[in-house]
N, C-alpha and C positions, 0 to 999 in steps of 0.2 A: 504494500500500500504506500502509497506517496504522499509527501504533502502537503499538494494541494487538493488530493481527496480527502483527506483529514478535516482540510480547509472547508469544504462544505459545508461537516457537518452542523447544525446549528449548538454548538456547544461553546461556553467560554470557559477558558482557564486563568483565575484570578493568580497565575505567578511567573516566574522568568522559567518554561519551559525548556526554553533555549539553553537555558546551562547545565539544565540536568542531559536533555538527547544531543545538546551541540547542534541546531540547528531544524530539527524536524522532530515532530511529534510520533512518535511511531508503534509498535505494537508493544517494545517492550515500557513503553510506560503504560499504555491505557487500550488493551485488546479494542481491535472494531466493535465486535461483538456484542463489549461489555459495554459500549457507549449506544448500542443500539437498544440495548435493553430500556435506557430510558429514555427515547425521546419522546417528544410530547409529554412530558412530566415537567412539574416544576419544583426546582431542586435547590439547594444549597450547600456547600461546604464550610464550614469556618471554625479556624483555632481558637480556643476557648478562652486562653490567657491574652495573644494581638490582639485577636480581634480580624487577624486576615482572613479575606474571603478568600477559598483555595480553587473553589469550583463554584459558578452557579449557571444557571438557566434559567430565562421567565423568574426571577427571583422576586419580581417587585410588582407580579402580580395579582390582583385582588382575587382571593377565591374564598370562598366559604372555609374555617375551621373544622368546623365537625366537633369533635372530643378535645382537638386540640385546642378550645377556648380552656378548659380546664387548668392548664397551665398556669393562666393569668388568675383562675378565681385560687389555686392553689399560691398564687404570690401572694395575693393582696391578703389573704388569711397568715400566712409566713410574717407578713409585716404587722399584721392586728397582734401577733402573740408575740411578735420580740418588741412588739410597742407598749405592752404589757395590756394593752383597751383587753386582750377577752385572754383563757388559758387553757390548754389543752383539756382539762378538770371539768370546762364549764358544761352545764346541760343542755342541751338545746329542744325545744318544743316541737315535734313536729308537728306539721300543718298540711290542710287535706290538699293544698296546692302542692308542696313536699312527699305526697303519700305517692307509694311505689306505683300503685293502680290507678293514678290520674291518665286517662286518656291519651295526653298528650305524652306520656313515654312507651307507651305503645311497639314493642319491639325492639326497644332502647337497653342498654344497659343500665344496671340497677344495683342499690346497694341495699335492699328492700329493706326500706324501713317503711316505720307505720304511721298512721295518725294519731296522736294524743300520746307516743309512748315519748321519752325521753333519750335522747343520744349524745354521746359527751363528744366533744371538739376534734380529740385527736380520732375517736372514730369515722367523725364525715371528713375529716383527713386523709385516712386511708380510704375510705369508701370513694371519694375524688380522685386522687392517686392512682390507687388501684385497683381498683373496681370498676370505675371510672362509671359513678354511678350520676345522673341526672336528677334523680330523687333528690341524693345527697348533695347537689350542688344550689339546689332551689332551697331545703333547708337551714344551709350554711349564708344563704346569698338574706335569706330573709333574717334569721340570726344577727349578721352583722349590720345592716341596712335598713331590717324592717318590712324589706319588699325586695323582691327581684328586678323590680325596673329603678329601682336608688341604686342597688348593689353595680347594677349595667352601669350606671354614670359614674360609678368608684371606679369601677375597671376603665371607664374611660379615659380619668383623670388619672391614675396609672398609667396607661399608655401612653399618654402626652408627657408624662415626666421621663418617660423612658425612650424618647423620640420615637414611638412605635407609630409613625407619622400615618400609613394606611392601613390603620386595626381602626375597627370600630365592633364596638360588642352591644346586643341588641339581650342577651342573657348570658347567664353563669354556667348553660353545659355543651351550647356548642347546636342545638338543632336548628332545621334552616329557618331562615330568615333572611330576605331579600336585602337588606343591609348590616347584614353581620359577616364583616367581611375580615380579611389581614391578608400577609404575603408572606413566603416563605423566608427573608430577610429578615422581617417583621419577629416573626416566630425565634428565629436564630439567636436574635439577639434578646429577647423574653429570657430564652430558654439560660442563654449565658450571663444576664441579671440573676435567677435564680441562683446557679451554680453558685455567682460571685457574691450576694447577699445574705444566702438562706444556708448556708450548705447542711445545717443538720436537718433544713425540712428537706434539702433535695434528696438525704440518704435514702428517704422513704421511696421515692420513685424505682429504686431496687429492689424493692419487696415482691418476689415472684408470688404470695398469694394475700388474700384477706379474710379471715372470717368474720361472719355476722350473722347473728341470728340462725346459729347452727349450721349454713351455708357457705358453703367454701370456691370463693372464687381466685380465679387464675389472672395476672396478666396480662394482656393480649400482646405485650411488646414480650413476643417469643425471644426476640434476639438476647436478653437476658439469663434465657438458657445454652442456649447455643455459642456464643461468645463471653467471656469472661471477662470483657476490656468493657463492655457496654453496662450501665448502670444507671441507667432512666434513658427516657424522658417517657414520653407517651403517646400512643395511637390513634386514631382517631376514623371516623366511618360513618358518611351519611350517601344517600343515593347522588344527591347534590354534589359533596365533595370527594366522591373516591375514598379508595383507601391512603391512610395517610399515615407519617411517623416522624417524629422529631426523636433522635435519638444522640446520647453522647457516649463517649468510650473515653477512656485514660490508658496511654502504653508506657510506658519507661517516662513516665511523669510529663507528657503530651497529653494535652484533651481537643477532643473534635466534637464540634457539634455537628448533628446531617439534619437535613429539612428534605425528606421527598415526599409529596403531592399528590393528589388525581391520580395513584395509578389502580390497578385495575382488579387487583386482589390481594390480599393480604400477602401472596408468598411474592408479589412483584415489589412491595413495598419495601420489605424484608430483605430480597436481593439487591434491590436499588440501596436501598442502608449499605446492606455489609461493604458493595463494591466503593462504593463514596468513600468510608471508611478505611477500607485496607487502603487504598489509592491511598487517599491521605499519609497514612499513617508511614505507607513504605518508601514516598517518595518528597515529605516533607520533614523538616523537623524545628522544634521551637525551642529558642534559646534566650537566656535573662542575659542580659548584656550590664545590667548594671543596675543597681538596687539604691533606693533613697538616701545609704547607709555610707555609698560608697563616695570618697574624692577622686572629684575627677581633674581636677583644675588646681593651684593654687598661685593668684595674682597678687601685682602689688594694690594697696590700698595708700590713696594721698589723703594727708591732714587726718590723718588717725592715730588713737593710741598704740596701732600697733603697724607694722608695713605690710604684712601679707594676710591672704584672705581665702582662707579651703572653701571651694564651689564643689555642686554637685547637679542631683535632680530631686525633683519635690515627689518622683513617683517611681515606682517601678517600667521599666521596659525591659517586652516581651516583644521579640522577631520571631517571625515566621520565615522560613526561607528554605530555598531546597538542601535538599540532604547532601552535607558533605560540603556545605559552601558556607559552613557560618566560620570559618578560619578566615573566609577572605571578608569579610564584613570590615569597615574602615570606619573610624569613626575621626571628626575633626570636631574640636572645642574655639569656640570663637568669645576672646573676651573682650570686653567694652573696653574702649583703649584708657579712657582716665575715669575711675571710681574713687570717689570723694566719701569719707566719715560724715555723719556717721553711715553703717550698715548693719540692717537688722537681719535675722534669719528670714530666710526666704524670698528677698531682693533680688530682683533679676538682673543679672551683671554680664548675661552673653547669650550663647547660645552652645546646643553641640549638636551636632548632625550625623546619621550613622547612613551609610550609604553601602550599596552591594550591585561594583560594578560604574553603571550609570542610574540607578533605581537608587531615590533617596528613601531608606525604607522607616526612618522617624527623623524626627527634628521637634527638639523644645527647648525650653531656657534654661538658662544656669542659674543655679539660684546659690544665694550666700549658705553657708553652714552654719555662720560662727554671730556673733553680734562684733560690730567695731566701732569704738566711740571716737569722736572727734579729739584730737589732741591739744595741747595747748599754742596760742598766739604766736611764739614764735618757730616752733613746728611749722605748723602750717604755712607762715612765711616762706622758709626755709624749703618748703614743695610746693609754693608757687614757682619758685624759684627750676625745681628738678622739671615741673611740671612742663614751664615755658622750653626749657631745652629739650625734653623729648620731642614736643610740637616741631620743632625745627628738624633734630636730626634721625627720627624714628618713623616708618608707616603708619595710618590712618587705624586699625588696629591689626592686634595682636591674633593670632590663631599657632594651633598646634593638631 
């Protein structure tokens, strides 16, 4: 195969391919075959800790959730209990809109509960989770909110805080409605707010079963059994939306999220996962280049009590890049050429850039470590002085 038949196909690869095959995309990174499996799907790849997209297609398109609304009423619950408003302990009412045998679940997934009995928190937890029961999510939704249509505009206001720019949620379990929509983007980065916020509620998303009320139900995200790197997300299935799967996996301390869509059966969902997934896994890898902890820089400081000044960065950075190419990764530090006392922690005093190749793959500011006070009168005199001479016989600034 060639490629420029590669070329055709309608697929994107969010990385510098070129340096893993040296020029063409070919079988040994990505079989025909296995790229044919999913066309017409809408797909996603992305590293959990970047944030790089590896793979996507139709990524940003509007299509109904399904079950995968659950996600988001499964956040907003995650943040009610570590905000301490409600606790895993508490009781909840159910109500005949909540009751398993409401009409409208109808051949749905259930976490059957009942009307008038009481259910505690951490169980329509799990009944959401993994069950992925609708009963339990009208319950939980009315619980927190009062009603399912206040709990919808909670979830909304969540996705706005989460840039989840085209999710609009119309209820808490995902069945159709002609404006209850997201994108597989959308869902991606949901899914990796959870990981990054929640993580002891995400443990529960690995719970291969549930019980309740004597009933023993199973997971539907099989890939849980079958792979041992996979440990959530969740499934999802309406005639409207296809079958569907948001799933993550962790290998040698790498995490991937998959977003596959609309496809056509639970075991194409499943296959579309897994290949997304090894693809990733075998031909990417993510690396910390440098922690909030670390110096990266250390300049002079004029008219301060003291002349030098340890810079760093205010956050962690995580690269994504192909396998075998984080040795060549370069970073350059650019500092302000004259920094005046005083300086407080976390003052921006330059910048650093990490590049790979000609792909600039981060860029942010340098920021102070240290605090530095102004010194005395004739200090300061005294680097006017150094100051005016550098202006003349030094560059406009500093880099290394």
């Amino acid at each position: 195969m060639t490629c420029s038949s590669f070329a055709s196909v309608a697929w994107t690869f969010k990385a510098s391919l070129a340096s893993i095959t040296r020029g063409c995309v070919n079988s040994s990174v990505v079989a025909f075959e296995d790229i044919a499996l999913l066309l017409n799907k809408l797909n996603i790849l992305v590293d959990a800790s970047s944030g790089k997209v590896l793979v996507e297609r139709n990524a940003d398109d509007q299509v109904p959730p399904a079950s995968l609304t659950k996600i988001m009423t499964g956040y907003v619950l995650a943040d009610e209990i570590n905000s301490g408003h409600v606790s895993r302990q508490d009781a909840v009412q159910v109500s005949a809109n909540a009751w398993a045998q409401n009409p409208l679940f109808e051949g749905s997934s259930l976490m059957w509960i009942e009307p008038g009995l009481e259910v505690s928190v951490s169980e329509l937890e799990h009944g959401i989770v993994v069950s992925s029961g609708n009963d339990a999510s009208v319950a939980l939704a009315e619980f927190l909110s009062g009603s399912e249509e206040i709990f919808s505009e909670k979830m909304n206001r969540y996705a706005k805080l989460l840039s989840l720019d085209s999710t609009y949620y119309v209820n808490s379990h995902g069945l159709p409605d002609k404006d209850h929509l997201t994108t597989a983007r959308d869902l991606a980065n949901l899914s990796r707010a959870l990981i990054r916020n929640f993580p002891e509620h995400y443990s529960i998303y690995k719970k291969r079963d549930f019980t309740y009320n004597n009933i023993r139900q199973y997971n539907r995200n099989t890939l849980l059994v079958d792979d041992p790197s996979v440990d959530g997300l969740k499934t999802g299935y309406t005639k409207e939306a296809g079958y569907c799967l948001v799933a993550s996996a962790e290998r040698e301390g790498m995490r991937l999220i998959s977003v596959v869509l609309g496809t056509s059966s639970p075991g194409a969902r499943k296959r579309g996962t897994r290949k997304l997934l090894n693809y990733g896994f075998r031909f990417f890898e993510t690396v910390s280049r440098f922690s909030e902890n670390n110096e990266l820089a250390v300049t002079r400081v004029w008219q301060g009590d003291r002349e030098t000044l340890s810079t760093g960065v205010s956050t962690p950075v995580f690269l994504t890049v192909p396998r075998g190419a984080s040795e060549d990764i370069e970073m350059r530090v650019i500092l302000d050429r004259e920094i005046l006392a005083p300086v407080a922690v976390g003052d921006t005093v330059g910048r650093v850039t990490l590049t790979l190749g000609d792909e600039v793959l981060h860029e942010a500011p340098l920021t102070a470590r240290e605090n530095i006070l102004r010194s005395d009168f004739f200090s300061r005199l005294w680097d006017v002085i150094l100051m005016w001479l550098n202006s003349v016989f030094l560059p406009s600034e500093s880099s290394r």
